[in-house]
FITI-31337 format. One record per residue (C-alpha): residue number from 1; x, z negated, y negated. Coordinates in nm, 4 decimals. Last residue first. Layout:
REM FITI-31337
 pos     east       up    north
 NUM        X        Z        Y
...
//
This chain:
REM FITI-31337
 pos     east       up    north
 444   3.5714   2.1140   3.9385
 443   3.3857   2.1796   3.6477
 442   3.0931   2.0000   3.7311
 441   3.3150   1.6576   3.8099
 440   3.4286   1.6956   3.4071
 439   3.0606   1.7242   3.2896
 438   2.9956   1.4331   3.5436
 437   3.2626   1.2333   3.4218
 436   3.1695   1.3052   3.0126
 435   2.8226   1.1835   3.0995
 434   2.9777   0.8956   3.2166
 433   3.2162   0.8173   2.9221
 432   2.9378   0.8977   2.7359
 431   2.7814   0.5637   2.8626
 430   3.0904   0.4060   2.6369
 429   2.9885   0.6620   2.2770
 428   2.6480   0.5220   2.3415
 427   2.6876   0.1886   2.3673
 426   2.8587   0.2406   1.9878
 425   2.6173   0.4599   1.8522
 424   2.3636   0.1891   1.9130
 423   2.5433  -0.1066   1.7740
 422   2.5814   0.1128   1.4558
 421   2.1785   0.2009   1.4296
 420   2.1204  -0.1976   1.5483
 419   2.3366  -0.2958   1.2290
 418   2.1476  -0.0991   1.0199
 417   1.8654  -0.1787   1.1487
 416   1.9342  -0.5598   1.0971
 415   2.0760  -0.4986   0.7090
 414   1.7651  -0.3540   0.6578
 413   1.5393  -0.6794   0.7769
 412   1.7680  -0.8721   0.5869
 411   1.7334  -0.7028   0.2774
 410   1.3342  -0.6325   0.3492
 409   1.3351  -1.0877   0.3706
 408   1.1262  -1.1849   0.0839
 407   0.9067  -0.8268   0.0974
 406   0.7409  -0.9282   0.4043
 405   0.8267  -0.7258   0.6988
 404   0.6265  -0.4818   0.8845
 403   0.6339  -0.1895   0.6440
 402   1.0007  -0.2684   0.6264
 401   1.0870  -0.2339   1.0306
 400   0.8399   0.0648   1.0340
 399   1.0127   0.3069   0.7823
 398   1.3640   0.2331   0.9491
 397   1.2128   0.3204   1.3232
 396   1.0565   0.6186   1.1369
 395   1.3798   0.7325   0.9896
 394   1.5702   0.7230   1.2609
 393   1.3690   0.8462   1.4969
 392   1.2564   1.1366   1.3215
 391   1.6051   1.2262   1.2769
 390   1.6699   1.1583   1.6429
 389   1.3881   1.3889   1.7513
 388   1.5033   1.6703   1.5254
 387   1.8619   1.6601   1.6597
 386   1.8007   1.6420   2.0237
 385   1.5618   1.9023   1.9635
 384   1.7764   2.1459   1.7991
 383   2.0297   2.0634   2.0632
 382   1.7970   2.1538   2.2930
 381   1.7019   2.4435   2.1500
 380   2.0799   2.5581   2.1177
 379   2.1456   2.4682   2.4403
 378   1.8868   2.6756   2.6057
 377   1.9361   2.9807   2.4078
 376   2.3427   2.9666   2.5319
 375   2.2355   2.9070   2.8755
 374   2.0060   3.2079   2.8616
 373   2.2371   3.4348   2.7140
 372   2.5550   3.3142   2.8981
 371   2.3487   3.4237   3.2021
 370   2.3066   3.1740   3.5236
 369   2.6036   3.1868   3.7702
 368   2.4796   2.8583   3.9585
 367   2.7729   2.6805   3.8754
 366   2.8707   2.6719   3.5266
 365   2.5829   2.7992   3.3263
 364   2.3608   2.6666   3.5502
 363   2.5346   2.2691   3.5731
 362   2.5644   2.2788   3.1658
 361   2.2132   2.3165   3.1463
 360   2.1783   2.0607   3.3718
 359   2.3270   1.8710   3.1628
 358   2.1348   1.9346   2.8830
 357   1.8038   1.9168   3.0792
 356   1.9224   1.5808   3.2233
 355   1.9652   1.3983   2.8924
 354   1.6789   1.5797   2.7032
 353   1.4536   1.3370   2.9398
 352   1.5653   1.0276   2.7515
 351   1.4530   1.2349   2.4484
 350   1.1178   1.2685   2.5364
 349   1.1094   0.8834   2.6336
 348   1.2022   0.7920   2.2724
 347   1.0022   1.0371   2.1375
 346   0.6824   0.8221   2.2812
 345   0.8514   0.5061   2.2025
 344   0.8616   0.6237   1.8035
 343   0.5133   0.7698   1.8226
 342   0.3403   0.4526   2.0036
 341   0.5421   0.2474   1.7451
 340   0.2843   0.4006   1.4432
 339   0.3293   0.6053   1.1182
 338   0.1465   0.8689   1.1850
 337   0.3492   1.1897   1.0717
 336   0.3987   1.3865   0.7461
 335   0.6208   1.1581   0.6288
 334   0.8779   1.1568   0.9030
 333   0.9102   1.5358   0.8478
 332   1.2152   1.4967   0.5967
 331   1.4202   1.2843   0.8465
 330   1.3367   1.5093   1.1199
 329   1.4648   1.8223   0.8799
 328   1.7923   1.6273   0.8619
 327   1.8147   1.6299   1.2307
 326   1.7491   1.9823   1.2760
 325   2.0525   2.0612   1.0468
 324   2.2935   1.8517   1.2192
 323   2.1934   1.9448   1.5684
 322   2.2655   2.3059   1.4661
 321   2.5726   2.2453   1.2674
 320   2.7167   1.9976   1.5902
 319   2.6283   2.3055   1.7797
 318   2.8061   2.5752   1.5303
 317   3.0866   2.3361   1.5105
 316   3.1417   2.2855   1.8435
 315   3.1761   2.7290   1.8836
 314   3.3054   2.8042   1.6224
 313   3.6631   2.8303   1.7637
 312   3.6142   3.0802   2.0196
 311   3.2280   3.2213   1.9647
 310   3.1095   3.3501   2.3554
 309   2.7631   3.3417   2.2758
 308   2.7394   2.9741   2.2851
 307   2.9210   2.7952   2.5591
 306   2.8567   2.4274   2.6589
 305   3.1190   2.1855   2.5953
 304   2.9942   2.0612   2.2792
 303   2.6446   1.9426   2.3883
 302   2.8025   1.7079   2.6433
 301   3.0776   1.5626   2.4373
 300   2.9167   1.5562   2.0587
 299   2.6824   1.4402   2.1891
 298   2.5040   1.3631   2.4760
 297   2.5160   1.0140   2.5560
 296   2.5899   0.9419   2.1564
 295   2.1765   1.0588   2.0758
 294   2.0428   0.8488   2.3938
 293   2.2382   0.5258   2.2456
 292   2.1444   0.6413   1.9260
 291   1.7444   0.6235   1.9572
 290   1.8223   0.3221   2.2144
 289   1.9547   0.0752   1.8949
 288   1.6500   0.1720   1.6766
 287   1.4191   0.1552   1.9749
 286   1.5363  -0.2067   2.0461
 285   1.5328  -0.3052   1.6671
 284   1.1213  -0.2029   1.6486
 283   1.0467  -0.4518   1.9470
 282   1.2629  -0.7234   1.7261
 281   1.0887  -0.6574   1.4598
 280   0.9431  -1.0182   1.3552
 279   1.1614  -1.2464   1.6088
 278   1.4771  -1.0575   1.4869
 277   1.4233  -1.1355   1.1284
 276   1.3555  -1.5228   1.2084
 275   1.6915  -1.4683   1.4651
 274   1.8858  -1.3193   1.1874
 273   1.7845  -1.6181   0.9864
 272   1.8259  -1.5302   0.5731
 271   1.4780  -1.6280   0.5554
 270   1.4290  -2.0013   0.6732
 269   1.6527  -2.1819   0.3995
 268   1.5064  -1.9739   0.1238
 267   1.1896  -2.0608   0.2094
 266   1.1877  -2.4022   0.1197
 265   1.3343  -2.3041  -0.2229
 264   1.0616  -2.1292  -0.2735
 263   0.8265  -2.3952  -0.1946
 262   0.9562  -2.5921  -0.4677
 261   0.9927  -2.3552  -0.7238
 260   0.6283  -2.2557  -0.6370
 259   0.5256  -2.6398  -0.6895
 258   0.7746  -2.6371  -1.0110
 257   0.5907  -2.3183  -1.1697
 256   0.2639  -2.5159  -1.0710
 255   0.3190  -2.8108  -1.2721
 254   0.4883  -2.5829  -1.5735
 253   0.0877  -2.4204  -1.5566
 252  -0.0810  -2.7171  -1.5851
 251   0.1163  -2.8337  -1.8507
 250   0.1093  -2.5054  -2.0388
 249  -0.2844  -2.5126  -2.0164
 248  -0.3300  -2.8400  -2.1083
 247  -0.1182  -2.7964  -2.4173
 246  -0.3076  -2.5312  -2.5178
 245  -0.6372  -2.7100  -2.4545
 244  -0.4774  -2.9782  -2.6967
 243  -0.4405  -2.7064  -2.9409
 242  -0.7807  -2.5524  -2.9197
 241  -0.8589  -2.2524  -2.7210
 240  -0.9380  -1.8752  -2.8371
 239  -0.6346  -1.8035  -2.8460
 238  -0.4498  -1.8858  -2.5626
 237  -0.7224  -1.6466  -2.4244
 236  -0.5203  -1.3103  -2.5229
 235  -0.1574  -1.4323  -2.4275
 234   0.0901  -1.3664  -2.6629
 233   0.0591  -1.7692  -2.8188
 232   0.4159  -1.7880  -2.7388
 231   0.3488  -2.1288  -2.5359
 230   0.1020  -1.9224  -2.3427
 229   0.2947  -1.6236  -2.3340
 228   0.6117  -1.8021  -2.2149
 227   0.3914  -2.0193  -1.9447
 226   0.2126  -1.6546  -1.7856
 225   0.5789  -1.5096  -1.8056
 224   0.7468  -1.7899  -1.5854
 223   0.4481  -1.8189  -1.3955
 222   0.4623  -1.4533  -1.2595
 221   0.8228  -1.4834  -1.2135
 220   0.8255  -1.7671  -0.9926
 219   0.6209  -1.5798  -0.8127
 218   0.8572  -1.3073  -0.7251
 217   1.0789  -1.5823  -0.6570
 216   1.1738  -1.5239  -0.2685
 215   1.3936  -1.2868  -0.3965
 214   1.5881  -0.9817  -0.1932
 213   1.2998  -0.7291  -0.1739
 212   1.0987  -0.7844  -0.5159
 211   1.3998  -0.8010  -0.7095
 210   1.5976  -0.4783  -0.5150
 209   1.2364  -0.3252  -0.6005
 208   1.2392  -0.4204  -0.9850
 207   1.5982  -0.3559  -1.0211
 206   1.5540   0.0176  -0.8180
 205   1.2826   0.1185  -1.0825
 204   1.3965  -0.0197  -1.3943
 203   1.7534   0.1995  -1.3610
 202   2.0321  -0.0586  -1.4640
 201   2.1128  -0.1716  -1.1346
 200   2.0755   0.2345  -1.0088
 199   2.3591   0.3312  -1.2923
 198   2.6576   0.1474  -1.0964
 197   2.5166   0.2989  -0.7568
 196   2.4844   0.6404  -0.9203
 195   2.8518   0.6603  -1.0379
 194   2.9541   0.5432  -0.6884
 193   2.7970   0.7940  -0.5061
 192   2.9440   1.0708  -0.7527
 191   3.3037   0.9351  -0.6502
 190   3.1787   0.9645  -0.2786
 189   3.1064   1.2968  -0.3242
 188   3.4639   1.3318  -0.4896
 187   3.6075   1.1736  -0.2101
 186   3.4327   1.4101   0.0487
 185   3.5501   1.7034  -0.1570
 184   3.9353   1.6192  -0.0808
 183   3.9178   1.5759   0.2616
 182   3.8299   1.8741   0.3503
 181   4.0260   2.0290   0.1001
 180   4.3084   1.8076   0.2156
 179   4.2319   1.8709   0.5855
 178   4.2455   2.2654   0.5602
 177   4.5892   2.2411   0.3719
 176   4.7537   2.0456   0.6122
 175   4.5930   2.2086   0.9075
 174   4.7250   2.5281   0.7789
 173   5.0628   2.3938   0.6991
 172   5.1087   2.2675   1.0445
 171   4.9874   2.5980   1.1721
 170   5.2137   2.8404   0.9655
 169   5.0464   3.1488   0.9583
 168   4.8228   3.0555   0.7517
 167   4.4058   3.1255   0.7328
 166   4.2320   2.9205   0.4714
 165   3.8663   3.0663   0.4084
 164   3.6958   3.0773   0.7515
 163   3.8183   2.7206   0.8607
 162   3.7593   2.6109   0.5577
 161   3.3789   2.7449   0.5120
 160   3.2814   2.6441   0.7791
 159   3.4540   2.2584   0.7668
 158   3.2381   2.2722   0.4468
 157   2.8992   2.3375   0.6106
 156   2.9697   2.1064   0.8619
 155   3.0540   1.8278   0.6262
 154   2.7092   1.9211   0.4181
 153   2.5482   1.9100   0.8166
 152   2.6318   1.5615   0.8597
 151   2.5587   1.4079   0.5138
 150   2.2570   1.5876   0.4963
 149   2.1626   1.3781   0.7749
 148   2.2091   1.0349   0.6128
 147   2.0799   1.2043   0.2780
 146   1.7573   1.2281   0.4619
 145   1.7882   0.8679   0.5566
 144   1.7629   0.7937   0.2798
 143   1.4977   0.9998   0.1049
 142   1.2724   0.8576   0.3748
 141   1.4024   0.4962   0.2726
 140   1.2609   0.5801  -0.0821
 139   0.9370   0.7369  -0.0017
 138   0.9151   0.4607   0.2869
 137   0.8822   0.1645  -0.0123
 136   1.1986  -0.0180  -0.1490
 135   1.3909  -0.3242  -0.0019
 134   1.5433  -0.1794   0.3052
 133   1.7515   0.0336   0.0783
 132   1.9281  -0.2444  -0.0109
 131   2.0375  -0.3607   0.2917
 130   2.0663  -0.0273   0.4863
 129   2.2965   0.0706   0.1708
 128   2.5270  -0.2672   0.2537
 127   2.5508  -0.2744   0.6233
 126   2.6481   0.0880   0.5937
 125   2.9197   0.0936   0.3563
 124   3.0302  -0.2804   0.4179
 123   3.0736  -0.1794   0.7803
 122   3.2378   0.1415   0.6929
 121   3.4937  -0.0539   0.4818
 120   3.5583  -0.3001   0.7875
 119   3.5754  -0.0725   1.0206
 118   3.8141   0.1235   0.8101
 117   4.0365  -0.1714   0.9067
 116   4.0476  -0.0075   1.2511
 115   4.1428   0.3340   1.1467
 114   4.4265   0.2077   0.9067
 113   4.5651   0.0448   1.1989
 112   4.5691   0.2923   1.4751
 111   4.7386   0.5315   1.1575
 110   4.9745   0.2675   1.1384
 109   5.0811   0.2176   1.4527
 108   5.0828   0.6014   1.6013
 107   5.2623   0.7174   1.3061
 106   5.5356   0.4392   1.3375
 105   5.5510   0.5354   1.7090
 104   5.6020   0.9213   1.6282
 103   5.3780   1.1817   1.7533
 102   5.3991   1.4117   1.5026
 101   5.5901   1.2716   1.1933
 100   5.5261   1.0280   0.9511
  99   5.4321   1.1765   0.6620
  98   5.1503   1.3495   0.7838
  97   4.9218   1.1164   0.9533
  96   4.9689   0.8578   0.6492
  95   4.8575   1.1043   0.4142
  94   4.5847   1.1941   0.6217
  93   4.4878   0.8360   0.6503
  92   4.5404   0.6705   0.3363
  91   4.3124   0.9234   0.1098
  90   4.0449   0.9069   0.3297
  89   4.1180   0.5134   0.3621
  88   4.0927   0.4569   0.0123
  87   3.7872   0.6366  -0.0880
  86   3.5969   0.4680   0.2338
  85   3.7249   0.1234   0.0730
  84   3.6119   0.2232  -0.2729
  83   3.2473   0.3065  -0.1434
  82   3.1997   0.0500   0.1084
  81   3.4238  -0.2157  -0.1191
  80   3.1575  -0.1335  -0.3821
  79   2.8464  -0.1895  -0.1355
  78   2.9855  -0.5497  -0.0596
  77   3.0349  -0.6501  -0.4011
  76   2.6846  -0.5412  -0.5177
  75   2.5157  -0.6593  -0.2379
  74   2.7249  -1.0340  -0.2973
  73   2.9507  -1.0755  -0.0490
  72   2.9796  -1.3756   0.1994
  71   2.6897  -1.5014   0.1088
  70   2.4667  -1.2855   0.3801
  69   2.6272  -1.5246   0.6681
  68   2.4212  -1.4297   0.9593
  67   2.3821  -1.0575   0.9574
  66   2.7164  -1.0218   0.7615
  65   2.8994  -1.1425   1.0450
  64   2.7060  -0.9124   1.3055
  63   2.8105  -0.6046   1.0384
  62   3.1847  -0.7744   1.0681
  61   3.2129  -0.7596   1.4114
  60   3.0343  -0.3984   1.4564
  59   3.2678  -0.2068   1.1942
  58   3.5916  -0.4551   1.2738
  57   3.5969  -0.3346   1.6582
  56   3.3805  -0.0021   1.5892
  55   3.6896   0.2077   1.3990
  54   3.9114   0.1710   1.7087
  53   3.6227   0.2996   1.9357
  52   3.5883   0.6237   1.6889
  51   3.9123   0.6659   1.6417
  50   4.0169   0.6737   2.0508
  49   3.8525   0.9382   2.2226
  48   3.8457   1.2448   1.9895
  47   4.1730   1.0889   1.8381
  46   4.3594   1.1449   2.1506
  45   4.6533   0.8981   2.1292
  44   4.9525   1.1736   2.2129
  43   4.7653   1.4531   2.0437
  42   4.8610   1.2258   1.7160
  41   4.9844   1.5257   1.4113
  40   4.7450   1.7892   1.5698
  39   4.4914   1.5895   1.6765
  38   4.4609   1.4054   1.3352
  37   4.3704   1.7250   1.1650
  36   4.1638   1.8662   1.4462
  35   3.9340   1.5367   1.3885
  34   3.8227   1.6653   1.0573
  33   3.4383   1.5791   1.1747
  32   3.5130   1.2584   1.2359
  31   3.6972   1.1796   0.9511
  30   3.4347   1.3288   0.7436
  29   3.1819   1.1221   0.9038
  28   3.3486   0.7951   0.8887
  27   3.3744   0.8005   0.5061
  26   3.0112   0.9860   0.4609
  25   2.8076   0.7561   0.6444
  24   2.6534   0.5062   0.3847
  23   2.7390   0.7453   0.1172
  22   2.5273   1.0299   0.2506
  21   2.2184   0.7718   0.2582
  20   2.3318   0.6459  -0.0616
  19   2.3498   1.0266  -0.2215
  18   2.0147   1.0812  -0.1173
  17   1.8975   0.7267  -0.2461
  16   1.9507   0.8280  -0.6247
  15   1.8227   1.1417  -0.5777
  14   1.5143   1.0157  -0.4831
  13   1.5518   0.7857  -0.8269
  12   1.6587   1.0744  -0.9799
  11   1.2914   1.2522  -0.9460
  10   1.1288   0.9290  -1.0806
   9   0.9237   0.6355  -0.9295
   8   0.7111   0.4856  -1.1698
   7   0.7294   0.0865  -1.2232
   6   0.5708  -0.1368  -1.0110
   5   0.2668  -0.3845  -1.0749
   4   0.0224  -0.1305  -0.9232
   3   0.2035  -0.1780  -0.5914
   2   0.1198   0.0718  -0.3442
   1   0.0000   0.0000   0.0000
//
């Protein structure tokens, strides 16, 4: 239901939360997509196995941390050392990477370093944006998790156009220069996301909704400007009573501001509970987790394998492209469906059953003989629809856990799905160590 209370929404406002859902992800995401960098100058560690479990030690640690001790960091604080941090490291890494020789121990050490304290950074990134986006209506949260997906399939788009724009001889240099473009444009997005995150606590909007979602005291407020105009003489029927009944009313009134004050601070010591939070969504935090468990099953590993078309060196990207695209539009689409858990269980299931068709898949095209063609049509729709459903996922899981919470605790209950979301693509990446053995045992 609408508040009537609340300001306008405007145009930048969506914007606004665009660039915070590509914020929230953008730091990891770049350096996962620009993985051929870091293979090239540490093929001895594997970064396709071994960043992205590195990266989850502090990420997950620290998220659970923040679940249960939320004064740690103010929201501010903590989303500016997401931003800066993510900045830092995509500057710290490469540069590291390439300085210190291929292969070398020192290389090894510090670059294994740097990737697990971007954990931290990425936890602060993420924790912090699902925080405070959890605090304003499903217009809002749809928007953000749009710009989660547009996040995705903007890298892709870039790492296309690299790949077909710098062509050297030289292969070092060409990875060089490739990654520093790469890596380049993702720091100034997040530059940009960091300009609008300064201007969105001064935008009337976002502070009445951040208010409204992180205080207990929104009726504090209420009293505090009902006593002020009565004492003021603003309000309309202060006038028409006599002094004393002004005084009477003011009293009355300061008796209930400390009541509320007093109940309010009551509350306070029940809300910040991850297990009071837990008990009220907890149904909604399973599916949020299991959406990306299925998702990290199956890709990138499983869906990447697969041949399309016969495309040499486009080939992952034009899948992770695909499944990129589709799952922004899911995000988008959210709105225009019921709003409901039966939905979200119901894709759930569908997309439990995308992990034997993709296999399978995999199975025809390399050991029953079945045409390229047909293989290569297959995995592109069900990549598409891995993609789609896990946008829709996303965002409705996100959608529901707020409309279901009261507004005192829509930080908390944010910060929870966020931290479900991460916890989720990290079970996932270990079962894909089984999907990866069977992909492996079809090819023998």
């Amino acid at each position: 239901m609408d508040d009537p209370a609340a300001p306008k929404s405007k145009c930048i406002d969506k914007v606004i939360f665009t660039f915070f859902g590509i914020a929230s992800l953008l730091g990891w995401n770049a350096l996962l997509t620009e993985l051929d960098f870091f293979y090239y100058f540490l093929s001895d560690i594997n970064p396709f196995k071994s960043f992205s479990f590195m990266n989850y030690v502090l990420n997950i640690t620290f998220q659970f941390v923040l679940l249960y001790k939320k004064d740690i960091f103010s929201l501010f604080t903590e989303l500016m050392i997401g931003i800066i941090g993510s900045i830092f490291f995509l500057i710290a890494l490469p540069l590291s990477a390439m300085l210190l020789g291929v292969n070398t121990m020192a290389n090894k050490v510090i670059s294994s370093l740097l990737v697990v304290l971007m954990g931290f950074t990425n936890a602060c990134a993420s924790g912090g944006f699902f925080g405070y986006t959890g605090c304003f209506p499903l217009e809002m949260i749809v928007s953000f998790t749009a710009g989660q997906g547009i996040s995705g399939i903007g890298l892709n788009i870039l790492q296309f156009i690299v790949i077909a724009s710098v062509k050297i001889e030289d292969e070092k240099k060409q990875f060089i220069v490739r990654g520093w473009i790469f890596f380049g444009f993702s720091i100034l997005i997040l530059i940009v996301c960091l300009i609008l995150l300064l201007y969105s606590y001064k935008d009337e909007y976002c502070k009445y909704y951040l208010n409204k979602g992180r205080s207990p005291g929104g009726v504090i407020e209420k009293s505090e400007a009902k006593l002020l105009k009565s004492m003021t003489g603003d309000d309309d029927t202060s006038n028409n009573t006599n002094e004393s009944g002004k005084n009477q009313q003011i009293e009355t009134l300061d008796n209930d501001y400390k009541r509320e004050r007093e109940n309010d601070i009551n509350m306070v010591k029940v809300v910040p509970s991850f297990a009071y939070v837990f008990k009220k969504i907890w149904d909604i935090e399973v599916m949020a987790c299991f959406c990306y468990v299925v998702t990290f099953i199956l890709f990138p590993n499983a869906c990447t394998k697969q041949k399309v078309f016969n495309i040499g060196e486009y080939n992952s990207v034009t899948i992770i492209a695909i499944y990129n695209a589709l799952d922004t539009v899911g995000r988008y689409i959210v709105n225009c469906l019921p709003q409901n858990k039966k939905l979200d269980f119901g894709i759930l299931i569908g997309r439990i059953v995308l992990i034997f068709t993709i296999i399978f898949n995999y199975y025809c095209q390399v050991k029953l003989g079945t045409s390229l063609t047909t293989t290569s049509i297959l995995i592109i729709i069900y990549s598409a629809l891995l993609g789609v459903t896990n946008g829709i996922g996303a965002a409705l899981t996100f959608g529901l856990a707020s409309k279901n919470a009261e507004d005192e605790i829509k930080e908390q209950v944010g910060n929870s799905i966020g931290f479900c979301c991460i916890l989720g693509i990290f079970i996932g990446s270990v079962l894909a160590f089984g999907s990866g053995a069977i992909i492996e045992a079809i090819e023998k």
